[in-house]
OpenMM code with the backbone's topology and positions (N, CA, C; nanometers):
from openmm import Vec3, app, unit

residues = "UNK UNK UNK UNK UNK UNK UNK UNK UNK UNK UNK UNK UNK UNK UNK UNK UNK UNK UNK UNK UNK UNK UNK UNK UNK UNK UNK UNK UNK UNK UNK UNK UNK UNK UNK UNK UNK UNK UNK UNK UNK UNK UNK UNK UNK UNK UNK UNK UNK UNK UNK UNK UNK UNK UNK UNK UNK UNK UNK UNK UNK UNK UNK UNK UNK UNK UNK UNK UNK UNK UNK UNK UNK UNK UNK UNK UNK UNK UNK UNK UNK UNK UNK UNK UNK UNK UNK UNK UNK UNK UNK UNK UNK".split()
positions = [
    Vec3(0.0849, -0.1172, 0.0000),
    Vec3(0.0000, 0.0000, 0.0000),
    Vec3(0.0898, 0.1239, 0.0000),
    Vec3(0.0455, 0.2554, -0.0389),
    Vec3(0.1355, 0.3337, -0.0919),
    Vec3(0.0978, 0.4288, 0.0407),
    Vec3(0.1525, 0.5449, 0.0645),
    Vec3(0.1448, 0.6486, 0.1736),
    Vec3(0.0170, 0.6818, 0.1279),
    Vec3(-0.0053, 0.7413, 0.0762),
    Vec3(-0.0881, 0.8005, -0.0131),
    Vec3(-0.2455, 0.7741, 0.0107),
    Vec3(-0.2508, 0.5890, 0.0095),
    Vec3(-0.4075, 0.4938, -0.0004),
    Vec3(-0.4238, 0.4765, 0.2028),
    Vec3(-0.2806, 0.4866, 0.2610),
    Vec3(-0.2561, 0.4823, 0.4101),
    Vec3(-0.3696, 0.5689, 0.4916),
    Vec3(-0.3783, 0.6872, 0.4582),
    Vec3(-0.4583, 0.7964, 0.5398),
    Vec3(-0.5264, 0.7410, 0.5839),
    Vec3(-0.5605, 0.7725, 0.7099),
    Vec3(-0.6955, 0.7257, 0.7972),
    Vec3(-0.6769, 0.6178, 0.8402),
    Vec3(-0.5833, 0.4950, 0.7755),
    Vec3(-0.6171, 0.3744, 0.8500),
    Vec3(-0.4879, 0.3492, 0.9415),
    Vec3(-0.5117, 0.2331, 1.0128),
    Vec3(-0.4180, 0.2330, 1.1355),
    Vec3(-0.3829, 0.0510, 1.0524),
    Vec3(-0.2657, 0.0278, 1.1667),
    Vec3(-0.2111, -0.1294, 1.1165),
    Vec3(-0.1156, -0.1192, 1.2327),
    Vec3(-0.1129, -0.2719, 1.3099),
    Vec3(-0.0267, -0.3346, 1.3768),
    Vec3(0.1368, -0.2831, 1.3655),
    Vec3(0.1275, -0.3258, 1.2633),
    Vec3(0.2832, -0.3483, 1.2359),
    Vec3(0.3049, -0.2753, 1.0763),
    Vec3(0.4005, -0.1330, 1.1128),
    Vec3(0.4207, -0.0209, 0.9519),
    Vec3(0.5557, -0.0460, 0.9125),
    Vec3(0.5588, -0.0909, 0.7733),
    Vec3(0.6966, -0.1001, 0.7086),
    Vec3(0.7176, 0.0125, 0.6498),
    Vec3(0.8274, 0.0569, 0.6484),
    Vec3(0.8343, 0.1881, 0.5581),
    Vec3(0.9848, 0.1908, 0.5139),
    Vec3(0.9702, 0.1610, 0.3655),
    Vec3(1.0504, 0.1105, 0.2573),
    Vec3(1.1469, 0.2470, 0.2205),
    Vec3(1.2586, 0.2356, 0.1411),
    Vec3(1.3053, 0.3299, 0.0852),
    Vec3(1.3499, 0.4537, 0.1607),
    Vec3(1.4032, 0.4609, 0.2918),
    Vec3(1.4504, 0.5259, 0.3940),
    Vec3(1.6085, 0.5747, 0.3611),
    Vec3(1.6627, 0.5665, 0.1932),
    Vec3(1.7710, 0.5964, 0.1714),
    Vec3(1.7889, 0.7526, 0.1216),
    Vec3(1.9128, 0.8082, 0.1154),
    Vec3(1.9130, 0.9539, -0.0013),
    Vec3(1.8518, 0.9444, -0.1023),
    Vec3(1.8445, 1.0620, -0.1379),
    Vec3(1.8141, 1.0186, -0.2973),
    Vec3(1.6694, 0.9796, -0.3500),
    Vec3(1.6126, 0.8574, -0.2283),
    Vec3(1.4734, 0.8144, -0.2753),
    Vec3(1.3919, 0.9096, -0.1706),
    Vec3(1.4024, 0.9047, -0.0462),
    Vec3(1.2725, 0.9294, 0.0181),
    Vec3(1.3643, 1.0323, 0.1441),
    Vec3(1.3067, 1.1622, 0.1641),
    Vec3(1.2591, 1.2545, 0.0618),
    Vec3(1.3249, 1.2165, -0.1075),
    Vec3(1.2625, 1.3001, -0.1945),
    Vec3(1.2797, 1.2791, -0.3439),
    Vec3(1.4453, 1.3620, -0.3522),
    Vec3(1.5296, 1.3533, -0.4260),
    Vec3(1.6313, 1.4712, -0.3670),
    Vec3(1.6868, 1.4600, -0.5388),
    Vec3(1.7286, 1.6089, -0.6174),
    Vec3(1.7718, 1.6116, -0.7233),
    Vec3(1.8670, 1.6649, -0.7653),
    Vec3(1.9608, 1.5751, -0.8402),
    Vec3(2.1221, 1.6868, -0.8496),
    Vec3(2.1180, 1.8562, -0.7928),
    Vec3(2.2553, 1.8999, -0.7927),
    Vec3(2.2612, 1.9997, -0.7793),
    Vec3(2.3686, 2.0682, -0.8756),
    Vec3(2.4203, 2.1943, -0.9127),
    Vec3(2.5156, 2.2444, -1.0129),
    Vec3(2.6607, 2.1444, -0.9360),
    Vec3(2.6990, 2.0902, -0.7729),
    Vec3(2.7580, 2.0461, -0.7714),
    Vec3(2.6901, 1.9130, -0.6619),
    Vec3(2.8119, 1.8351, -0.6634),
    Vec3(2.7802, 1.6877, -0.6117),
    Vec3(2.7050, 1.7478, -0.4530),
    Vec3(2.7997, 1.8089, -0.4117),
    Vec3(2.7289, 1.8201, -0.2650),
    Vec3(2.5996, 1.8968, -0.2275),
    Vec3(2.5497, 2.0121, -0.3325),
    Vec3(2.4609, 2.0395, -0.3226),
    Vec3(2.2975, 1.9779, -0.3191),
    Vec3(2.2443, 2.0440, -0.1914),
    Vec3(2.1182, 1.9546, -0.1555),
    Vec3(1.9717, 1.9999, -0.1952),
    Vec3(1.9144, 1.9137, -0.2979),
    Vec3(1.7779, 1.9834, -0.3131),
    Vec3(1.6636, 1.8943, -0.3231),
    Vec3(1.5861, 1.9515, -0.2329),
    Vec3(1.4423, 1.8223, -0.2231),
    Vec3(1.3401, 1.9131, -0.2615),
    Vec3(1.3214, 1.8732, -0.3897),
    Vec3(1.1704, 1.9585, -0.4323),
    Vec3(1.0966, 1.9896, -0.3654),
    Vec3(1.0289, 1.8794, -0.3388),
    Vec3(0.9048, 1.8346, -0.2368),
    Vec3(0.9334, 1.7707, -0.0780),
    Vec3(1.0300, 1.8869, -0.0091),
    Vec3(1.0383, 1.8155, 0.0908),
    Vec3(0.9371, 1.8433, 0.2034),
    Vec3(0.8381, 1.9605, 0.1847),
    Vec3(0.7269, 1.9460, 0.2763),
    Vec3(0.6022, 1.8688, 0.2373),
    Vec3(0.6255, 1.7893, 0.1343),
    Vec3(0.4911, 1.7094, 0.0982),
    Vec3(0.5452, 1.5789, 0.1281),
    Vec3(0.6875, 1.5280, 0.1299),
    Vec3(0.7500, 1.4483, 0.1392),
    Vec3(0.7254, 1.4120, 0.3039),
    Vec3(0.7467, 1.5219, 0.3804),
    Vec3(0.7434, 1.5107, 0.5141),
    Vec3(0.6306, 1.4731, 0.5862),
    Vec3(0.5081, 1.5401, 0.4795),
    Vec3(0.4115, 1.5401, 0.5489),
    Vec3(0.3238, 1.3422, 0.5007),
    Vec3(0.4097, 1.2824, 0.3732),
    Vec3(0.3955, 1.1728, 0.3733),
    Vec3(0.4502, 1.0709, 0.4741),
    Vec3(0.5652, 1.0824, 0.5170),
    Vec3(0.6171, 1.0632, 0.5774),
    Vec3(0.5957, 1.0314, 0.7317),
    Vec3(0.4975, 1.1454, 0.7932),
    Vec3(0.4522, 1.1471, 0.8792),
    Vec3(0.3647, 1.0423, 0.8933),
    Vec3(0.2735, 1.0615, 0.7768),
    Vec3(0.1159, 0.9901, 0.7497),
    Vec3(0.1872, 0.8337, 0.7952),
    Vec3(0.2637, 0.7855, 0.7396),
    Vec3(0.3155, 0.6606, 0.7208),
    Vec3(0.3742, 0.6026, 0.8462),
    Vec3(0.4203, 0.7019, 0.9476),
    Vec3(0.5066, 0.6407, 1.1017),
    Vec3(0.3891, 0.6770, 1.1593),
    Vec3(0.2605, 0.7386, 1.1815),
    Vec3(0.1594, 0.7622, 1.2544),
    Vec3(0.0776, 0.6900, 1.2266),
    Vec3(0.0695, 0.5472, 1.1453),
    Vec3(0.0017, 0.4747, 1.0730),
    Vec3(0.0313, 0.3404, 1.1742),
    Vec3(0.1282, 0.3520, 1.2387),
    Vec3(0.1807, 0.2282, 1.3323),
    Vec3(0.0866, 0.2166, 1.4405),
    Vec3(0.0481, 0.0949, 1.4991),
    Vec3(-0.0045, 0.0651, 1.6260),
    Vec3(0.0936, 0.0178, 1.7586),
    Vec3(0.1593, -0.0340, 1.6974),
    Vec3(0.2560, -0.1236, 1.7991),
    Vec3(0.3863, -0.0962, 1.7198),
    Vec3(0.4376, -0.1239, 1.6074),
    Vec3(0.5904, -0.1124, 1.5804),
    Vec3(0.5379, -0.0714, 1.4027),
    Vec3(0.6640, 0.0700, 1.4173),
    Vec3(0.7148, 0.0859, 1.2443),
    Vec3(0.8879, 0.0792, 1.2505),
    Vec3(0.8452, 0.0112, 1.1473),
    Vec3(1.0216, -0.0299, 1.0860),
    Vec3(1.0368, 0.0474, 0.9682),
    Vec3(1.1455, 0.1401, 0.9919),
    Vec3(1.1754, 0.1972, 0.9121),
    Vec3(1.3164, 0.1505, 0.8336),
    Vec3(1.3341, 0.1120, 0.6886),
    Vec3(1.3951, -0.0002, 0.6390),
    Vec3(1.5309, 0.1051, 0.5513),
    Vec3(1.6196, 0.1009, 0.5680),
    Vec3(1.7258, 0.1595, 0.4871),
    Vec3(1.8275, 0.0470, 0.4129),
    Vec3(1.8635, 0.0318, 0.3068),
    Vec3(1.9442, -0.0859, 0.2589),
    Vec3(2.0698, -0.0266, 0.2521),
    Vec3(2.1621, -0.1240, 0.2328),
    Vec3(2.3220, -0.0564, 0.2326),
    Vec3(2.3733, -0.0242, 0.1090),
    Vec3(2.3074, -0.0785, -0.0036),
    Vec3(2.3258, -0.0677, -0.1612),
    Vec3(2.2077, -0.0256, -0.2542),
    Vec3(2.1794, 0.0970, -0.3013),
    Vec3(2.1046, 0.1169, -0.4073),
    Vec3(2.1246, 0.1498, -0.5421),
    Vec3(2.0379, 0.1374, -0.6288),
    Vec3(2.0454, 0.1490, -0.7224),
    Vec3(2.0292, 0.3175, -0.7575),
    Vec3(2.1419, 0.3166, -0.8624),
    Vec3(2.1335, 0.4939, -0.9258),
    Vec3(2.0820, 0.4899, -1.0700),
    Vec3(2.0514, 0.6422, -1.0865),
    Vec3(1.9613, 0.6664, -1.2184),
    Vec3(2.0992, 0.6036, -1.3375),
    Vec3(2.1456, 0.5887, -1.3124),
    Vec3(2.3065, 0.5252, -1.4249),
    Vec3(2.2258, 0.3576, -1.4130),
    Vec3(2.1621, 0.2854, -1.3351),
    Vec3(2.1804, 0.1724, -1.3205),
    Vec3(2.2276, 0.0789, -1.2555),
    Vec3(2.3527, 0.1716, -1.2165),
    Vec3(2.4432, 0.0892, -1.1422),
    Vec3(2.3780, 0.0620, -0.9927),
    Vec3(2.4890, 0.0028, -0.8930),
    Vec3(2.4240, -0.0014, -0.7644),
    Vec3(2.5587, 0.0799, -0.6987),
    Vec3(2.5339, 0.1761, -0.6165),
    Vec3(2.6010, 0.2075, -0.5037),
    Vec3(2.5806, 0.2252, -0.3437),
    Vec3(2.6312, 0.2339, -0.2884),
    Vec3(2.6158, 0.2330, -0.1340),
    Vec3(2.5430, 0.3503, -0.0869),
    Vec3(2.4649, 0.2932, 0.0249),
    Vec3(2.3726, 0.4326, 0.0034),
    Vec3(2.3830, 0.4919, 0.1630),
    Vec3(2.2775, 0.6055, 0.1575),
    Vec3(2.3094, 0.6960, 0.2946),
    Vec3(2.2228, 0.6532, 0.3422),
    Vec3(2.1828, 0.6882, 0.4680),
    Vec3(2.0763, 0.7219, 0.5247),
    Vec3(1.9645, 0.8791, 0.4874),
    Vec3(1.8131, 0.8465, 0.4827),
    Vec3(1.7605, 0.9186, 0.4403),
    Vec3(1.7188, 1.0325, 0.5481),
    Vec3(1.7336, 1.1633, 0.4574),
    Vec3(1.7309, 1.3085, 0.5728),
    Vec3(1.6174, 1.2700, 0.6811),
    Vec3(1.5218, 1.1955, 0.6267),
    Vec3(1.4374, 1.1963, 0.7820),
    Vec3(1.5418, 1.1270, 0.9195),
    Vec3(1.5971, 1.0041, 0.8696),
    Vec3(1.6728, 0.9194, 0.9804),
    Vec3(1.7810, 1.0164, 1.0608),
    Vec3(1.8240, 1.1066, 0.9882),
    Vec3(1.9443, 1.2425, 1.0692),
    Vec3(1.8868, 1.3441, 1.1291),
    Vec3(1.7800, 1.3665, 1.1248),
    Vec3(1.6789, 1.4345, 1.1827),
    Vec3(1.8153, 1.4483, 1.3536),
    Vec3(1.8078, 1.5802, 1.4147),
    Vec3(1.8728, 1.5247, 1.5383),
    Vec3(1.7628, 1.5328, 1.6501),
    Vec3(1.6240, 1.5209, 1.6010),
    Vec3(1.5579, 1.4820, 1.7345),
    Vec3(1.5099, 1.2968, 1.7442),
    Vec3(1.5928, 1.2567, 1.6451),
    Vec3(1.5318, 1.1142, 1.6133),
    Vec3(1.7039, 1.0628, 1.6772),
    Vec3(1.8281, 1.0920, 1.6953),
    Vec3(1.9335, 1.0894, 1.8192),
    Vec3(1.8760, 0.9774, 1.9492),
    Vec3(1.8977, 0.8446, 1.8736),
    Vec3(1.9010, 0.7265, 2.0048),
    Vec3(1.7770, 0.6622, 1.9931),
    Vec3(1.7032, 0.6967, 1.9358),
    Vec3(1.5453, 0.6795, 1.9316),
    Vec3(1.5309, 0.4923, 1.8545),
    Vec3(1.6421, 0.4987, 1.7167),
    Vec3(1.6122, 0.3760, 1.6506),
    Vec3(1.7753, 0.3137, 1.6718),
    Vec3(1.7581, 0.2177, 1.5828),
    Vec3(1.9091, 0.1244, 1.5864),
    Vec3(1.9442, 0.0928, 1.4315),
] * unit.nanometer
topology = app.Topology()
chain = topology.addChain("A")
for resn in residues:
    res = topology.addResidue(resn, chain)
    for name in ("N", "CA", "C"):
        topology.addAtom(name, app.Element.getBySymbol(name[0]), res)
């Protein structure tokens, strides 16, 4: 089920996929590598929300160590700006 179809309903147990850079928030080059830009990072957030407030008992929030880039290839990935958040500091593992 997508964030999106989520609203309103509740569930035991929330997976929440795609917790890397790059994917979730949406994030798009910049003139250089380090530069940071999330289009949509208050609609992003506010999905975001919808989706960890959707938990009853446990959300797992899922980050992988290797993703795939718009090249194809696979590289190692970050953690996504929600997880650095510094009020989220000790909270997960």
């Amino acid at each position: 089920m997508t964030l999106h179809k989520s609203k309103g309903l509740e569930f035991k147990i929330v997976l929440h996929l795609d917790m890397e850079e790059w994917s979730f928030p949406h994030r798009i080059p910049g003139v250089n590598r380090s530069d940071i830009n999330y289009p949509s990072l208050e609609e992003d957030t506010n999905l975001h929300y919808v989706g960890i407030t959707r938990a009853e008992e446990y959300c797992i929030l899922v980050q992988t160590n290797m993703r795939r880039n718009a090249n194809g290839g696979y590289a190692p990935s970050s953690p996504s700006y929600f997880l650095n958040l510094p009020q989220l500091t000790g909270l997960y593992q």
